[in-house]
N, C-alpha and C positions, 0 to 999 in steps of 0.2 A: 504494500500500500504506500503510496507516494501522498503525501500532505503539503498544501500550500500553504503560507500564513502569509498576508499581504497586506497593504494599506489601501485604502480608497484609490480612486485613480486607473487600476492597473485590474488587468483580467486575467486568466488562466486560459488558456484555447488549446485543446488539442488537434493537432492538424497533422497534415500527410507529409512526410519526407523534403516532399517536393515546395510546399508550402512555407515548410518551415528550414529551409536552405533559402529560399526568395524571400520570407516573412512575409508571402502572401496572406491577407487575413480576410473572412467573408467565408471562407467554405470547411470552415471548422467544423472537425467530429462532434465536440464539444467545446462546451465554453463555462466560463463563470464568474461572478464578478462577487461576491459573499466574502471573501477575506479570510476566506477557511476553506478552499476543495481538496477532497478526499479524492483521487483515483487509485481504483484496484490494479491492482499487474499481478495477473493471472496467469499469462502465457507468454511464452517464451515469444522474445523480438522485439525490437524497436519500438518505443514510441516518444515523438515529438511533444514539446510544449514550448509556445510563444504567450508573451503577452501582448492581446490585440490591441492596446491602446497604437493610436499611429504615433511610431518614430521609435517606440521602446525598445521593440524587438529587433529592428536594426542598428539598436544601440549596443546590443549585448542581450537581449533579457528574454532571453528561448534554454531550454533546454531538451538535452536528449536521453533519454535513460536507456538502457539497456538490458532485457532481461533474460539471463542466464538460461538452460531449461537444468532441472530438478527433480528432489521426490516430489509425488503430491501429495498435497498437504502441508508443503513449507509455507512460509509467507515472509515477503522482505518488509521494512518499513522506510518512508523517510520523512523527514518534516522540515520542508524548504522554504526560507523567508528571502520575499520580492524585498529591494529596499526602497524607499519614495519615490526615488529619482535614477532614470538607468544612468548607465555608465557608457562611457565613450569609449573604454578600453575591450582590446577582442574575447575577456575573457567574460565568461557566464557570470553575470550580475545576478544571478539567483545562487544563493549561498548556502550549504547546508547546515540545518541548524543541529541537527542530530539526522545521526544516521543508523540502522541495525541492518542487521544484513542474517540469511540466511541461506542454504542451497539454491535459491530463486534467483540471487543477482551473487556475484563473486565477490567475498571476503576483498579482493584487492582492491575493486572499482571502490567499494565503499571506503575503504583507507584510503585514496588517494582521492576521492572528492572529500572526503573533510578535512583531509590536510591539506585542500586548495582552500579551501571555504578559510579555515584556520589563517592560512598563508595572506587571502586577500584580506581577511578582517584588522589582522595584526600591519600588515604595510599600506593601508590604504589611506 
């Protein structure tokens, strides 16, 4: 389960590969603008997230996750905070705030997104 935590302003969209390489926005899977969205990751592959506000997600502020395949029955978690304002630099301005990980997503991706998350919070 991947969690957003966000401020006003800014949306959750999930979109298509292709979308979210262009930050196309308008033909989103889904969307959410609540300040709290929960998506499952069930199965194994890809999925994108931008936020559809215009300008943010070409600023940095999309993500990609990646899900491992697994036993079933695992479950991964994460809980990821937008910050107010995106960022101009290439790296993912959505930060993680806490990460758990189980055979659903790999022990390493989770170590090294929170010690980017770590790394941008402490130099920024």
């Amino acid at each position: 389960m991947t969690v957003f935590n966000y401020g006003g302003g800014h949306t959750v969209e999930e979109v298509s590969s292709t979308d979210y390489t262009s930050c196309t926005v308008g033909n989103s899977i889904s969307s959410d603008s609540s300040g709290s969205t929960t998506i499952t990751l069930k199965t194994a592959g890809s999925r994108y997230f931008i936020c559809g506000v215009m300008g943010h997600c070409g600023s940095g502020m999309k993500l990609a996750v990646t899900v491992g395949g697994g036993a079933t029955g695992t479950s991964s978690s994460t809980t990821t905070t937008i910050p107010t304002t995106p960022s101009s630099s290439t790296t993912t301005p959505f930060t993680t705030a806490s990460f758990s990980s189980s055979a659903t997503l790999s022990p390493s991706i989770a170590i090294l997104l929170t010690w980017a998350a770590i790394f941008k919070l402490v130099f920024s």
